[in-house]
VEXMITI-684282 format. One record per residue (C-alpha): x, y, z; residue number from 0; residue in three letters. Coordinates in steps of 0.05 Angstrom, whole numbers. Layout:
(r (X Y Z) NUM "ALA")
...
# end
This chain:
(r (-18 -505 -1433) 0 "UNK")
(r (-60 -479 -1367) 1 "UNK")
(r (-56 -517 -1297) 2 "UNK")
(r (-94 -582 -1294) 3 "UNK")
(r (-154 -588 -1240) 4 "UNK")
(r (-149 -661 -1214) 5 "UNK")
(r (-193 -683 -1163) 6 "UNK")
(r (-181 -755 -1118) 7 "UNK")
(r (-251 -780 -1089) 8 "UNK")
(r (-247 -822 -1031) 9 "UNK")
(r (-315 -852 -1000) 10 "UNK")
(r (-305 -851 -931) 11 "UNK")
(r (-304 -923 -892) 12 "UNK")
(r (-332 -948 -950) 13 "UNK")
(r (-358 -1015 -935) 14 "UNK")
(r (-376 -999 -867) 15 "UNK")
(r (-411 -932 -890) 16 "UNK")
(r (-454 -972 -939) 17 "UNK")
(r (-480 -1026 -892) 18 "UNK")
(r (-500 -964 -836) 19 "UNK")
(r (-539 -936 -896) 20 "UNK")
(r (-568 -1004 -912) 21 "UNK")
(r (-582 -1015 -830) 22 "UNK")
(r (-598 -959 -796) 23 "UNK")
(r (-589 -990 -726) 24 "UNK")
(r (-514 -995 -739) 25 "UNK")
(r (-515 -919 -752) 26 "UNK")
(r (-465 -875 -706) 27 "UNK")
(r (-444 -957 -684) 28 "UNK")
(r (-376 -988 -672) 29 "UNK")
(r (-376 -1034 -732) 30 "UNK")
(r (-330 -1071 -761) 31 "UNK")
(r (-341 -1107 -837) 32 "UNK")
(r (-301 -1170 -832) 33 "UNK")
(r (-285 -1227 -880) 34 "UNK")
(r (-312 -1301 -855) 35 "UNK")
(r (-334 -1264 -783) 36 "UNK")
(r (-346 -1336 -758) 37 "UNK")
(r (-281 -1358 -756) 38 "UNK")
(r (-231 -1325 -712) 39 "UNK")
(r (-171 -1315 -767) 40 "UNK")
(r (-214 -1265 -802) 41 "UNK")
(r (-192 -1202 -814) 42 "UNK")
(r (-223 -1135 -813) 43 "UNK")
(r (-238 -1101 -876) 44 "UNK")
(r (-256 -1030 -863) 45 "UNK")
(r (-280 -1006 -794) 46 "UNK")
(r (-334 -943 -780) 47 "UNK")
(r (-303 -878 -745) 48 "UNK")
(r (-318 -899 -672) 49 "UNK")
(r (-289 -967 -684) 50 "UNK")
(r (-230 -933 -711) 51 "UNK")
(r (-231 -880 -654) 52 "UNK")
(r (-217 -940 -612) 53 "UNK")
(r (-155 -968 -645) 54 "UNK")
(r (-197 -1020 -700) 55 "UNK")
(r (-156 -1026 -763) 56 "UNK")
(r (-161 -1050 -835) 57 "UNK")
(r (-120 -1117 -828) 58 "UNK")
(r (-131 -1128 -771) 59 "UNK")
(r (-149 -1201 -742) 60 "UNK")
(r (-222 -1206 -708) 61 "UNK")
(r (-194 -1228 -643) 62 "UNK")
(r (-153 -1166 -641) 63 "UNK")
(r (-205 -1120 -657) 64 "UNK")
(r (-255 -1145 -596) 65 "UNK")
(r (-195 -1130 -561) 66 "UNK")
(r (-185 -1061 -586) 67 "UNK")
(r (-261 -1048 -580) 68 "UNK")
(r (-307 -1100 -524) 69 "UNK")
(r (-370 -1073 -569) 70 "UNK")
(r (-351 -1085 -626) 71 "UNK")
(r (-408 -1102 -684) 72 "UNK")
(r (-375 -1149 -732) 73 "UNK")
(r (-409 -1144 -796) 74 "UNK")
(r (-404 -1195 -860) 75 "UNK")
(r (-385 -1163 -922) 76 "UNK")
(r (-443 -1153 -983) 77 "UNK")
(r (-405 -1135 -1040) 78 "UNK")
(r (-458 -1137 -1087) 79 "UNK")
(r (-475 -1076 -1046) 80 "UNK")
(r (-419 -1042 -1059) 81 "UNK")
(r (-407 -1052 -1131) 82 "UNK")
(r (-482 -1015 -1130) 83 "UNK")
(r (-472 -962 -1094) 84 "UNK")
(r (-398 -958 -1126) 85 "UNK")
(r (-441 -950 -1190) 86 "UNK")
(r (-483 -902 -1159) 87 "UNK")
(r (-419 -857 -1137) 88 "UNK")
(r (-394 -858 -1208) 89 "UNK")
(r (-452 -836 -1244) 90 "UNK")
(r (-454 -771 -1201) 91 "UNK")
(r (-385 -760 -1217) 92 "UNK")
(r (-394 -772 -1293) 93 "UNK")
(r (-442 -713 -1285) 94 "UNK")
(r (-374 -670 -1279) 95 "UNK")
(r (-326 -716 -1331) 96 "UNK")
(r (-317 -766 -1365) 97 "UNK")
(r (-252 -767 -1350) 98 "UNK")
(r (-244 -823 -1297) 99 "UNK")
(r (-203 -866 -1266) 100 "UNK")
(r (-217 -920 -1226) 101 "UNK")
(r (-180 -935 -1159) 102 "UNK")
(r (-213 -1003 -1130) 103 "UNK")
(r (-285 -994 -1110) 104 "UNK")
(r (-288 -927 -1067) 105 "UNK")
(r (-233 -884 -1100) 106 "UNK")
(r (-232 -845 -1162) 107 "UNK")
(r (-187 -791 -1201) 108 "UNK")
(r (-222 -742 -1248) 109 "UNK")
(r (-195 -697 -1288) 110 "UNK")
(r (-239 -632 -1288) 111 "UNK")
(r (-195 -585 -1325) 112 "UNK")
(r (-245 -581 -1389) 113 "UNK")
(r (-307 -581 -1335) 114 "UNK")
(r (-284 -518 -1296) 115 "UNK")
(r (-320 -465 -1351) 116 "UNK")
(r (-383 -496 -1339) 117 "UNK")
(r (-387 -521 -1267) 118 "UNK")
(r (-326 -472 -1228) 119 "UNK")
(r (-260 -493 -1202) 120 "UNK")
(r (-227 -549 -1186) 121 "UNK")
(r (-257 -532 -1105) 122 "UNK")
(r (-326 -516 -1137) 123 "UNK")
(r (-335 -580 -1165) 124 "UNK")
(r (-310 -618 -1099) 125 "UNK")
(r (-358 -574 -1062) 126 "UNK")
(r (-416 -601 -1110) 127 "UNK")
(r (-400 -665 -1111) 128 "UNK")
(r (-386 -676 -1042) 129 "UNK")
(r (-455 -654 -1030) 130 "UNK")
(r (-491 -694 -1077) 131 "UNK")
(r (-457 -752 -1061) 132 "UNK")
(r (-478 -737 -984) 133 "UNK")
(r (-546 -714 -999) 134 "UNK")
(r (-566 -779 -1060) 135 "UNK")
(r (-531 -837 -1018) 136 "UNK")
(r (-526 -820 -948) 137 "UNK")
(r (-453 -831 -952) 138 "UNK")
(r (-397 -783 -951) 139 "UNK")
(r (-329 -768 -993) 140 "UNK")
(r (-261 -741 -977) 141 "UNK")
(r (-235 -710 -1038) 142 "UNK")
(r (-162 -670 -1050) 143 "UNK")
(r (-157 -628 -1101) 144 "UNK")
(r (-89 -607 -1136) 145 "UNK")
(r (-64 -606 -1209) 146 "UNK")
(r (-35 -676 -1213) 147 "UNK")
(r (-62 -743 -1198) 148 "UNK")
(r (-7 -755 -1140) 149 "UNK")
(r (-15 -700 -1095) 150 "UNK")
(r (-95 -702 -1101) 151 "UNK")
(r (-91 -771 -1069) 152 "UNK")
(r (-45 -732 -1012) 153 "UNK")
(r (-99 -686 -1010) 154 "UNK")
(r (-160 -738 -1003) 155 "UNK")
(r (-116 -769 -943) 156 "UNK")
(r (-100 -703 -906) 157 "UNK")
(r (-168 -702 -877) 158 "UNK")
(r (-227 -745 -861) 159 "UNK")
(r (-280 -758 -862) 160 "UNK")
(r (-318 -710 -906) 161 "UNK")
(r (-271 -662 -930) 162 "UNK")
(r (-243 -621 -977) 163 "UNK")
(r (-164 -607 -987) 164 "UNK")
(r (-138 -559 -1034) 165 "UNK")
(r (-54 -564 -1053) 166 "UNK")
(r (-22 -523 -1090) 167 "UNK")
(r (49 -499 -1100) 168 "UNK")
(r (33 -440 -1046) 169 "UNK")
(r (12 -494 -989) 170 "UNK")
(r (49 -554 -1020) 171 "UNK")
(r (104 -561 -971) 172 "UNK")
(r (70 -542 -909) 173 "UNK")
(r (15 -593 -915) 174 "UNK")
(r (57 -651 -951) 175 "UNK")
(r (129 -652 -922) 176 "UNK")
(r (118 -664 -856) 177 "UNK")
(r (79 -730 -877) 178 "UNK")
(r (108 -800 -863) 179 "UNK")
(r (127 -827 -931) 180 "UNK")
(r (83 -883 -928) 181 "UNK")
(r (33 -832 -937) 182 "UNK")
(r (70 -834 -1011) 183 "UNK")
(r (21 -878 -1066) 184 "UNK")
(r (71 -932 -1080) 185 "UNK")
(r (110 -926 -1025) 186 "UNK")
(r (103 -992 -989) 187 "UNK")
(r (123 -1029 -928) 188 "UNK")
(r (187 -1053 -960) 189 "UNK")
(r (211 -980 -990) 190 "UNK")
(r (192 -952 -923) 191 "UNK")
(r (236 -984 -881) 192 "UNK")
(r (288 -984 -926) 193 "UNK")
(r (284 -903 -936) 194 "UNK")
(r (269 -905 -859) 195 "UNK")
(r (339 -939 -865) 196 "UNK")
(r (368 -882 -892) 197 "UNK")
(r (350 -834 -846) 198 "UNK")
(r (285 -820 -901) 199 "UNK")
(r (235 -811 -854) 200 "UNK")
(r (183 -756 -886) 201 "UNK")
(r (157 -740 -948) 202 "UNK")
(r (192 -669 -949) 203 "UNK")
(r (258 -706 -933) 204 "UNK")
(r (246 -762 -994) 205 "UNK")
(r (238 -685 -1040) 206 "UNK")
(r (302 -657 -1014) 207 "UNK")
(r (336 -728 -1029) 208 "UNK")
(r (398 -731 -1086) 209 "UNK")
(r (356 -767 -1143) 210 "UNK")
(r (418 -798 -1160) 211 "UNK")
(r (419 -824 -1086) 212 "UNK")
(r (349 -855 -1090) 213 "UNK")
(r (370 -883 -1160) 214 "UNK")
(r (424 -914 -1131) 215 "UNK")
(r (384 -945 -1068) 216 "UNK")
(r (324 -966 -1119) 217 "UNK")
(r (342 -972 -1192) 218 "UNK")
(r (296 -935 -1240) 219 "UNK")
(r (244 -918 -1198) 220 "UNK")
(r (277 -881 -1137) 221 "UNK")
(r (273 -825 -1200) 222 "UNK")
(r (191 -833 -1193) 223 "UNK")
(r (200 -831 -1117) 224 "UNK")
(r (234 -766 -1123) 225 "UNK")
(r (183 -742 -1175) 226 "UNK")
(r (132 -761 -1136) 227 "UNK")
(r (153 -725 -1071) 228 "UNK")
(r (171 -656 -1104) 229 "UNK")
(r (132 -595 -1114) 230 "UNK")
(r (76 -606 -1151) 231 "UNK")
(r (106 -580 -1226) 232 "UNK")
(r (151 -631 -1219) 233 "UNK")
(r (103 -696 -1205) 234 "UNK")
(r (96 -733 -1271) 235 "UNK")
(r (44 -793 -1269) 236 "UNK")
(r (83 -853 -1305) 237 "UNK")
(r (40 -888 -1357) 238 "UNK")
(r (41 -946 -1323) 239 "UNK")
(r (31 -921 -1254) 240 "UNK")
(r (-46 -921 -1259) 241 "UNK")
(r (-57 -994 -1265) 242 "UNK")
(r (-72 -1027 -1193) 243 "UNK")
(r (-31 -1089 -1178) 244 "UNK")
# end
């Protein structure tokens, strides 16, 4: 069986980068797209780059992001608009696969391994669709590429906005263990601090971890932790793993 060519497709700032498309005078802006802006409990739900640049976070309460950021442009949320340009984003991808999978609005997995005769490698078609995406929609795309559906959300991650990360069992550890592992899909607040607890700080430390340790710390799935961390032959994507709760 030959190495699989899995690609993670993250649409940068999502909800802000759609309502700068959709508004041009909030272009290059500090913006921040906030649930019920009017009333001072809401909370922000994605930020531009320059609001970020100044400490605005997802989560965040309004009140603390005007205090993060004095200029501040709080935005209401359209969804509508972003279910259609969601739309828009997967029917350039379905140009490469049809093998997709869904991560809430602005993410996707493909899996390009039977696409790579016709449109290049798994880089290639990152490359291509990262600049279609850029060039049909005015928005941009981080995407990771790798050979299993873990590490090419690691990869999508690694850099932003509007890049391209390749990892593979030659760059694997350099790039991935020094990570926090948060940075870890499924590794919450909860199983942070409590492999912070152990002295489990980075993803690299989480691989070199007993399995039977993490077993005994988390049941059944301290084995998936451990799979998950590990070099990339040994990540295995649990059937049920791809189902967003």
């Amino acid at each position: 069986m030959g190495t699989r060519h899995i690609l993670h497709c993250d649409c940068n700032c999502f909800y802000a980068s759609v309502e700068m498309q959709e508004q041009p005078r909030l272009r290059g802006q500090p913006i921040a797209v906030c649930g019920d802006p009017e009333a001072r409990h809401g909370i922000v739900l994605t930020a531009s780059y320059p609001a970020k640049r100044m400490e605005v976070k997802t989560g965040m309460a309004i009140w603390q992001a005007k205090q993060c950021c004095r200029d501040l442009i709080i935005v209401p949320p359209h969804y509508s608009e972003y279910v259609r340009y969601s739309g828009f984003v997967r029917e350039i991808l379905e140009e490469y696969t049809d093998q997709i999978e869904p991560f809430g609005l602005d993410e996707n997995w493909l899996d390009v391994t039977g696409s790579c005769g016709i449109f290049g490698s798994g880089a290639a078609i990152a490359r291509q669709i990262s600049g279609k995406v850029k060039r049909e929609l005015g928005i941009t795309v981080s995407i990771g590429v790798a050979n299993n559906k873990i590490t090419a959300k690691l990869g999508s991650d690694y850099k932003k906005p509007d890049a391209i990360t390749c990892i593979g069992a030659e760059n694997y550890e350099q790039i991935v263990y020094p990570l926090p592992v948060e940075d870890l899909l499924y590794v919450g607040p909860a199983t942070r601090r409590k492999l912070n607890w152990y002295g489990v700080r980075t993803i690299g430390q989480l691989a070199t971890t007993e399995p039977r340790y993490l077993q005994e710390w988390f049941g059944k799935i301290g084995y998936v932790l451990s799979s998950f961390a590990g070099a990339p032959t040994r990540c295995r994507w649990p059937s049920w793993a791809g189902r967003r709760r």
